[in-house]
N, C-alpha and C positions, 0 to 999 in steps of 0.2 A: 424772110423765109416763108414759100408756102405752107400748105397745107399738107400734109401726108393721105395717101388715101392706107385705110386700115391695114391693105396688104403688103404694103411697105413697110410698116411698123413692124407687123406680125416679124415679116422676112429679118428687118434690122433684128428684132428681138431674137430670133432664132440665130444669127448669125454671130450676137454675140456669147449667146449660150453652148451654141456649138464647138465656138473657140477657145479649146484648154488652151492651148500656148498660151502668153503675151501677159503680161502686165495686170495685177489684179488691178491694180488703183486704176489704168483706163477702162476696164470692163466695166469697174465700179460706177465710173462717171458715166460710161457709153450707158450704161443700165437704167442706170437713173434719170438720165436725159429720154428716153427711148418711154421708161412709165410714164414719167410727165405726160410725156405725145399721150399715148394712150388714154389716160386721166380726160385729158382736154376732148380727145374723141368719143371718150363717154360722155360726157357733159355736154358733148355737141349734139348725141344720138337721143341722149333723153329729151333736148328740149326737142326734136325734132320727132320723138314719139309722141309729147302729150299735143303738137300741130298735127301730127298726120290726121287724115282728113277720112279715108278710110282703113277700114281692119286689116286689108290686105297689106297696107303699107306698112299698117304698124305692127304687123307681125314681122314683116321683113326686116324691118327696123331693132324689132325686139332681137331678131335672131343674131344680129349682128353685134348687136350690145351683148350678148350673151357671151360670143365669143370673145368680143375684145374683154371684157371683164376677165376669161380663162386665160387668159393668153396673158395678162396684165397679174394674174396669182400664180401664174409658172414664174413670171419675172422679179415676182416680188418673193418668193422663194429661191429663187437663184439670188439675189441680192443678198438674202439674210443667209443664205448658206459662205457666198464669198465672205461677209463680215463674221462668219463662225459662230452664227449664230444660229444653224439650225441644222 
């Protein structure tokens, strides 16, 4: 399996949040599999922040770690809400 690019992520994640229907136990799993990604794309953005070589890059860099980080605490609040927890 490749790599996801963030907007794809983002989209899966939306698409599972968006969908009341269907099955919590696969939401669950789709959820969980979907922050994983996300997780790994931080971890990919940061080491490729403290490389960037200039500030321009690594703003853009930053900005994008920002959102994946939000976008990755909607998910993990949607998570803890389907397990009733929150």
């Amino acid at each position: 399996m490749g790599t996801m690019k963030t907007s794809n992520i983002i989209k899966s994640l939306r698409d599972v949040l968006d969908h009341e229907s269907g099955k919590k136990k696969k939401q669950k799993a789709a959820l969980k599999k979907i922050l994983a990604k996300l997780r790994k794309k931080e971890a990919k953005l940061k080491k490729k922040i403290e490389g960037a070589d200039s500030d321009k890059a690594r703003k853009a860099l930053t900005a994008k770690l920002k959102v994946s980080r939000a976008h990755r605490k909607k998910g993990v609040a949607a998570l803890r809400k389907l397990n009733g927890k929150g």
